[in-house]
C-alpha angles and dihedrals in degrees: 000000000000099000089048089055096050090044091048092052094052089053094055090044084052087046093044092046087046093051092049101054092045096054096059089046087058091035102057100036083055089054102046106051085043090058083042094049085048102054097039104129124204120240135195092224094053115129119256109284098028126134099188144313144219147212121217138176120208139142086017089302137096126233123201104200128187134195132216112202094203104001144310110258102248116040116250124242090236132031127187118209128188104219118115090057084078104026090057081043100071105028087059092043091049083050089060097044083049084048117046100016096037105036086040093042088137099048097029109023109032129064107173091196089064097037124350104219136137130256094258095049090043086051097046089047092050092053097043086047098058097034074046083064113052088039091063097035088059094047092059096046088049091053139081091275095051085077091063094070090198102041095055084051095059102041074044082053091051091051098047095056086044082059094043085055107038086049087061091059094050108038151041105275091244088050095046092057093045083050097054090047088053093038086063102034091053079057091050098047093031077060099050084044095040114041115355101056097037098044082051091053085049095053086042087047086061095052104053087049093049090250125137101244114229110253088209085089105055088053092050081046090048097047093048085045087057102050086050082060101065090031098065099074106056097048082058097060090046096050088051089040093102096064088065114048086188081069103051105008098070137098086249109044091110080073105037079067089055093057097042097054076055089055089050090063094040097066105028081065092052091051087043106047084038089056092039082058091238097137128272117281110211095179084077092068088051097050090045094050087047093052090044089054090053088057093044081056097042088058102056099013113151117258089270095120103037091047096239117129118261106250095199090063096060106028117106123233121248126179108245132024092234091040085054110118079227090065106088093053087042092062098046084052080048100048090040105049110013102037088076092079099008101073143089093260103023113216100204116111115265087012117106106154117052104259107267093354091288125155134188107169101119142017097276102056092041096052080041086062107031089116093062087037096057086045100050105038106013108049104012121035084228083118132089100024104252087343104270095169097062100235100183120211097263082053090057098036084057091054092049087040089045099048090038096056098056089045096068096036084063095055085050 
């Protein structure tokens, strides 16, 4: 059993580090030849067919670079497509959420105070829901409304924070927020799949036969490439999300999604307008800092808007965590609902290391880690996982009240 843990660790760690280094190649290769697309500037010398070019210096040389907007008129011997950077993406992103959320369905997917279900059902949700999405996604684009660019994005923007909603009622918050990054990402890569490359085999089909391609499909191609644009940020704070329980592990994280989506745009437009040499718009940044703040508010906000009482108004201030009259009943919470995996020999079933290194098993290590404990299971429902220990409310209200508390006795 030992052995299997550790084997099984080391595997999510391969399919982590391969996901990583997959995404900045696609990444980067998204961003650059957006930033390229976006300064090409028309000249009268161009050759027939040409849209713009663009000189670059980069590694000690110069590129001149030049777009067709359809095709050049004879085929070229090489062509280079970027392709594998989203298709290996995906697949290796689609590995980890198989790893660590389906082969952990009980600690990371389910939270049976949200929705009691059982690890099969969690999992088949989790795959309808992201095959539900493309499917719907592709049939917007494909209707009436997919010729007005800005319109589909904002009924796309609707259904986004429906999903971003409707995943909070389903899953763990951590989950939730994996699922709406892989929701996305499965559009973005379903795009490049589905419609870019194929519609680009079909243009250099043309060519090779002596036909004029249809420029009908380098705009369906172009339209599909933009919303993968504003799409890329925020799969990359929701990817990282599970790093930061304040994110994912509040009452309103359902909304926090909805805002950053929005920052996504913010500052895409600021990188886009700044490459199609249209000025720099600072307002973005402001916008963006002000709806970063909101969030910042949203994860720890009082209990203002859920009607509870504010703990950190009325509890008095003591000198030391372990010296706070809630201490006592703070380490028996602590002992009760965290010690199963915090401890020197975890007792919960496939771990077999204290997560992070962190243990909770005296006075010392758990005033050592008030701070983390405050933040994962005080302010935020990261911890337990799921909770599988079953921390009530009241339980969570005592370890704000408790680390609070000692905070401002210490300012006193």
């Amino acid at each position: 059993m030992y052995e299997y843990a550790i084997a099984w660790e080391w595997l999510a760690f391969a399919a982590r580090w391969f996901h990583v280094v997959t995404a900045i190649a696609w990444i980067g290769s998204s961003f650059y030849f957006i930033a390229l697309d976006l300064g090409l500037v028309k000249r009268p010398h161009l050759p027939p067919g040409a849209y713009g070019e663009e000189w670059q210096v980069h590694g000690g040389g110069f590129y001149h670079i030049q777009k067709y907007l359809v095709a050049p008129a004879q085929m070229p011997e090489h062509l280079t497509w970027f392709k594998y950077e989203s298709y290996f993406t995906w697949i290796s992103g689609f590995l980890m959420l198989c790893i660590v959320y389906y082969g952990g369905a009980d600690l990371f997917l389910i939270d049976r105070h949200v929705l009691d279900i059982s690890p099969p059902v969690a999992i088949l949700i989790s795959l309808t829901s992201l095959v539900f999405g493309w499917i719907v996604y592709d049939l917007l684009c494909k209707s009436p409304l997919g010729k007005n660019t800005w319109g589909l994005m904002a009924v796309l923007y609707v259904v986004l924070v429906v999903m971003a909603w409707g995943y909070t009622q389903l899953f763990t918050g951590r989950a939730a927020f994996l699922h709406l990054g892989a929701f996305t990402a499965t559009i973005m890569s379903a795009n490049v799949y589905m419609i870019i490359i194929p519609n680009q085999k079909i243009v250099v089909a043309d060519l090779i036969a002596g036909r004029t391609p249809d420029p009908k499909y380098g705009q369906v191609a172009k339209q599909r490439s933009l919303h993968n644009n504003y799409l890329t940020l925020p799969v990359i704070f929701f990817m990282l999300s599970n790093h930061y329980p304040l994110a994912f592990g509040t009452a309103f994280n359902w909304v926090i999604a909805a805002l950053v989506f929005l920052m996504g745009v913010t500052i895409r437009h600021w990188f886009n307008t700044t490459h199609a040499r249209k000025g720099r718009p600072t307002w973005t940044w402001i916008v963006t800092i002000i709806l970063f703040i909101l969030i910042m508010w949203l994860s720890t906000v009082p209990k203002l808007l859920t009607g509870d009482k504010d703990t950190a108004a009325v509890a008095p201030a003591f000198q030391q965590f372990a010296g706070d009259p809630h201490f006592p009943a703070v380490k028996q919470l602590v002992s009760t609902r965290c010690t199963m995996c915090h401890a020197a020999e975890p007792a919960y079933e496939g771990i077999v290391r204290p997560p992070k290194g962190v243990i909770l098993e005296n006075d010392a290590e758990i005033a050592a880690h008030a701070r983390e404990i405050y933040i994962q299971a005080g302010r935020s429902h990261a911890m337990p996982p799921g909770n599988v220990t079953d921390i009530t409310p009241d339980e969570r209200k005592l370890l704000v009240a408790w680390f609070e508390s000692a905070v401002e006795g210490r300012k006193q």
